[in-house]
C-alpha positions as CSV (number, residue, x, y, z in Angstrom):
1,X,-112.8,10.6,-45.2
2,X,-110.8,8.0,-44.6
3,X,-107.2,8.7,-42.9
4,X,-104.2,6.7,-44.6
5,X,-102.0,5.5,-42.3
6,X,-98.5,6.4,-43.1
7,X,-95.8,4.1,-41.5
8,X,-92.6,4.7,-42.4
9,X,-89.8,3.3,-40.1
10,X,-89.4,1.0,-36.8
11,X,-90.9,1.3,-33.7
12,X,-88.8,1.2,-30.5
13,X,-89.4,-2.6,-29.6
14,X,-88.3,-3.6,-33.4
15,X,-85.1,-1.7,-32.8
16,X,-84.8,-2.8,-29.3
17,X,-84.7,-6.9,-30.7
18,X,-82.3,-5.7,-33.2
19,X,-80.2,-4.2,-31.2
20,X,-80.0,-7.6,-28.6
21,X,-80.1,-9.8,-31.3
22,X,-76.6,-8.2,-32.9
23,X,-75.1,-8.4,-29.1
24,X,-75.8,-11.8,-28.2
25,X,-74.2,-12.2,-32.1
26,X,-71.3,-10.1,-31.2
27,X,-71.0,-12.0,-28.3
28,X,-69.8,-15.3,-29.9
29,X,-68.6,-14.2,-32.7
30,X,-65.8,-12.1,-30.7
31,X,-64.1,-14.9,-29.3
32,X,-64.2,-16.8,-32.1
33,X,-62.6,-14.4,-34.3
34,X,-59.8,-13.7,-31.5
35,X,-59.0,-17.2,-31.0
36,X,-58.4,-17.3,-35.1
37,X,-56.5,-14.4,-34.6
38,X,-54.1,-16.1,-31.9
39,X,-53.6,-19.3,-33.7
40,X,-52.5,-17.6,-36.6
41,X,-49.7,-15.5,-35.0
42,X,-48.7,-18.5,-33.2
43,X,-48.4,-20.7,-36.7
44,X,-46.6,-17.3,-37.9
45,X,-44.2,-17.4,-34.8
46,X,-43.3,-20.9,-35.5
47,X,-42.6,-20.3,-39.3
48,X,-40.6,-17.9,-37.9
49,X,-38.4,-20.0,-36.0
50,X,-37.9,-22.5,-39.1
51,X,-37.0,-19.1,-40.6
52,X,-34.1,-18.5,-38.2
53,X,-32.8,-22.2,-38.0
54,X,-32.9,-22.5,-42.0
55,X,-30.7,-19.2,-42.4
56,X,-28.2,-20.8,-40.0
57,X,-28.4,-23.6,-42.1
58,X,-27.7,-21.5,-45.4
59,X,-25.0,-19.7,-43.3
60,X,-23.3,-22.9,-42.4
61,X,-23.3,-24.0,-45.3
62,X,-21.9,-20.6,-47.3
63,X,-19.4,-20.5,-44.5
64,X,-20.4,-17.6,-42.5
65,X,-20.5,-19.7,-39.5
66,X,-18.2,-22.5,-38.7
67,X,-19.7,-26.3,-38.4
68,X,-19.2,-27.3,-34.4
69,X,-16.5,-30.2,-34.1
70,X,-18.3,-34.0,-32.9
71,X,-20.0,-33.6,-29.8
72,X,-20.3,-29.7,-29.4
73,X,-22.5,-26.7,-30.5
74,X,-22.4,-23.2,-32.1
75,X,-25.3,-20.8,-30.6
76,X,-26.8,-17.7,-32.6
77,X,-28.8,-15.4,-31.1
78,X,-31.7,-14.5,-33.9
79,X,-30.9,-10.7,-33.7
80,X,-27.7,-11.2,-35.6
81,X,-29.9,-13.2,-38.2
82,X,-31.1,-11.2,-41.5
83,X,-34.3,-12.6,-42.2
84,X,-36.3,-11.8,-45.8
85,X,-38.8,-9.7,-43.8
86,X,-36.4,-8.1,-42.1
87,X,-38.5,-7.6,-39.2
88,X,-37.1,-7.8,-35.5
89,X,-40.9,-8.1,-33.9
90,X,-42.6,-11.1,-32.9
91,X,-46.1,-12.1,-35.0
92,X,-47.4,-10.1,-31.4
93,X,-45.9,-7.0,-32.2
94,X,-42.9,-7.2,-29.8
95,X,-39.4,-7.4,-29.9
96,X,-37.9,-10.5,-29.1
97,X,-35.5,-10.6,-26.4
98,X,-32.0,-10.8,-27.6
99,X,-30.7,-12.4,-24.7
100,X,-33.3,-15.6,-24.8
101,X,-34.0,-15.8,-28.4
102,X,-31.0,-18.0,-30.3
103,X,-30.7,-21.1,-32.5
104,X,-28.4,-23.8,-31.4
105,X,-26.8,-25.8,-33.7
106,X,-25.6,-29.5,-31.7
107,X,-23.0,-32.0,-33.7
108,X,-24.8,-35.2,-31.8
109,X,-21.8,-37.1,-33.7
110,X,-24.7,-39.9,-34.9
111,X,-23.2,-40.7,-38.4
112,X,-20.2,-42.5,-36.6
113,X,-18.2,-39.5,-38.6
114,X,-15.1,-37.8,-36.9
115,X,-13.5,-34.3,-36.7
116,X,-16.5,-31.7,-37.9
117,X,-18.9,-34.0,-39.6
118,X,-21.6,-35.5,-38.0
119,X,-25.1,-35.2,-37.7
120,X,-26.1,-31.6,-37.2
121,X,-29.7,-31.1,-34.9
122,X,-30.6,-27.2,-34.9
123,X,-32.6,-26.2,-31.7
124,X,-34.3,-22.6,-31.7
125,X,-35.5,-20.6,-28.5
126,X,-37.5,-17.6,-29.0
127,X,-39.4,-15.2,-26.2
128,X,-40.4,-11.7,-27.2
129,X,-40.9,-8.7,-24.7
130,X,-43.9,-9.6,-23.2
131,X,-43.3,-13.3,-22.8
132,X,-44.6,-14.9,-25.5
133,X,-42.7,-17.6,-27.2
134,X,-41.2,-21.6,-26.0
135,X,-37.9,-22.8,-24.5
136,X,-35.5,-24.3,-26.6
137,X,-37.0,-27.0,-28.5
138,X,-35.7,-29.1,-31.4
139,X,-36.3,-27.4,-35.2
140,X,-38.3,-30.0,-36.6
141,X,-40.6,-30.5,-34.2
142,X,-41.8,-27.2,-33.4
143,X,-45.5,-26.4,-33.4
144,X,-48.0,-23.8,-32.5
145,X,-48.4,-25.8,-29.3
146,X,-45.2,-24.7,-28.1
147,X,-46.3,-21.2,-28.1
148,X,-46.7,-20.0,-24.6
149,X,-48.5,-16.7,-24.7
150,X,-46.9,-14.6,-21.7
151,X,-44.2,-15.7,-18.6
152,X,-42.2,-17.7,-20.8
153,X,-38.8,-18.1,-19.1
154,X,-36.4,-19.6,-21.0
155,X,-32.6,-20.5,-20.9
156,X,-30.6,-16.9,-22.1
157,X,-28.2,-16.9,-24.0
158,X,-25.5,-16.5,-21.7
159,X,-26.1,-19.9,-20.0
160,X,-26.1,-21.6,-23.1
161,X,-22.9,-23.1,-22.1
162,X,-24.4,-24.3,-19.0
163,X,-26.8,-26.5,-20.2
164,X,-26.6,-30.1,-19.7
165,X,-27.5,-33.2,-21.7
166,X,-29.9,-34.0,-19.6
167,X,-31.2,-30.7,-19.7
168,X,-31.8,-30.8,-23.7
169,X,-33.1,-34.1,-23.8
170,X,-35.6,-33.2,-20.9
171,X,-36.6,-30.3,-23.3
172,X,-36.7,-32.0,-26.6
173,X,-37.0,-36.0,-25.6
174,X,-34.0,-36.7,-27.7
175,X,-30.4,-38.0,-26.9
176,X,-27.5,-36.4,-27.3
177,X,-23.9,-36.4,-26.3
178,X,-22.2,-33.3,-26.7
179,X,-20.3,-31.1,-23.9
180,X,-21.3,-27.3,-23.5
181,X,-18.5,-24.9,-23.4
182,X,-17.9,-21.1,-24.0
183,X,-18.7,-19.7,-27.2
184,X,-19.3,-16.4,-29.6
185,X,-21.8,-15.5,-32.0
186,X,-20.2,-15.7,-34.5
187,X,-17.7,-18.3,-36.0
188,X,-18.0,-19.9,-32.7
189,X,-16.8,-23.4,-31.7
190,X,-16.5,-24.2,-27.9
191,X,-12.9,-23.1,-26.0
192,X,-12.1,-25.6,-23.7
């Protein structure tokens, strides 16, 4: 009589080769799939940012804040901002920090214009909790590139006023002439 063979499953060496062909798989893919990850919450953060400046803008323009007179600014810092989402959270899942994370709004005065017209630049600075954001760079040309992820220091709030011409266009190539002063949240021109 002739025995059948009956063989029914893997042997130990098939699952062994399955086993380290998935890891060396795993082992690329899980980069990969992080660093797609990462980009995409820093091209979140950054529509994020536009979000904050462009509701300034609307609030400007409704009147809830007042335009800044030639040659001065108005600061907001983004927790007093209502965004659609709602959310207070960076795309990294932690709060931002409400001392370093404003827009400015700077009357550079370019259209020639006097009194409060003028040419109105909006600069945004955003750092969450752990670090994670840019310094204050100018609206329109922030990118994912600007996302530093952890150690970010940045320019609070509070020494806004402080900052110097030279210091902005250092931090966003562009001139300006305008003279920081005090300020409040909200309606806020400069005191001199």
């Amino acid at each position: 009589m002739k025995l059948v063979k009956n063989r029914k499953g893997f042997t130990l060496i098939e699952l062994l080769a399955v086993i380290v062909i998935l890891g060396i798989l795993m082992a690329f893919a899980i980069p990969s799939i992080q660093g797609i990850i990462r980009n995409s919450r820093k091209n979140t953060y950054v529509s994020t940012a536009q979000g904050f400046a462009n509701q300034v803008r609307y609030n400007l323009m409704s009147g809830e804040y007042d335009y800044p007179p030639v040659g001065q600014f108005i600061a907001v810092k983004t927790d007093t901002i209502e965004l659609e989402t709602g959310s207070k959270n960076s795309t990294f899942n932690h709060p931002y920090k409400t001392d370093q994370s404003y827009v400015v709004v700077i009357n550079d005065g370019a259209s020639g214009n006097s009194g409060s017209e003028g040419n109105y630049v909006y600069f945004v600075a955003m750092v969450d909790d752990a670090g994670n954001g840019f310094t204050i760079v100018e609206e329109n040309t922030i990118s994912s590139a600007d996302i530093k992820l952890g150690g970010v220091s940045n320019t609070t709030f509070s020494t806004i006023a402080a900052l110097t011409k030279t210091t902005l266009q250092a931090s966003c190539d562009r001139t300006l002439s305008y003279s920081g002063t005090n300020y409040t949240k909200y309606k806020s021109y400069p005191t001199t």
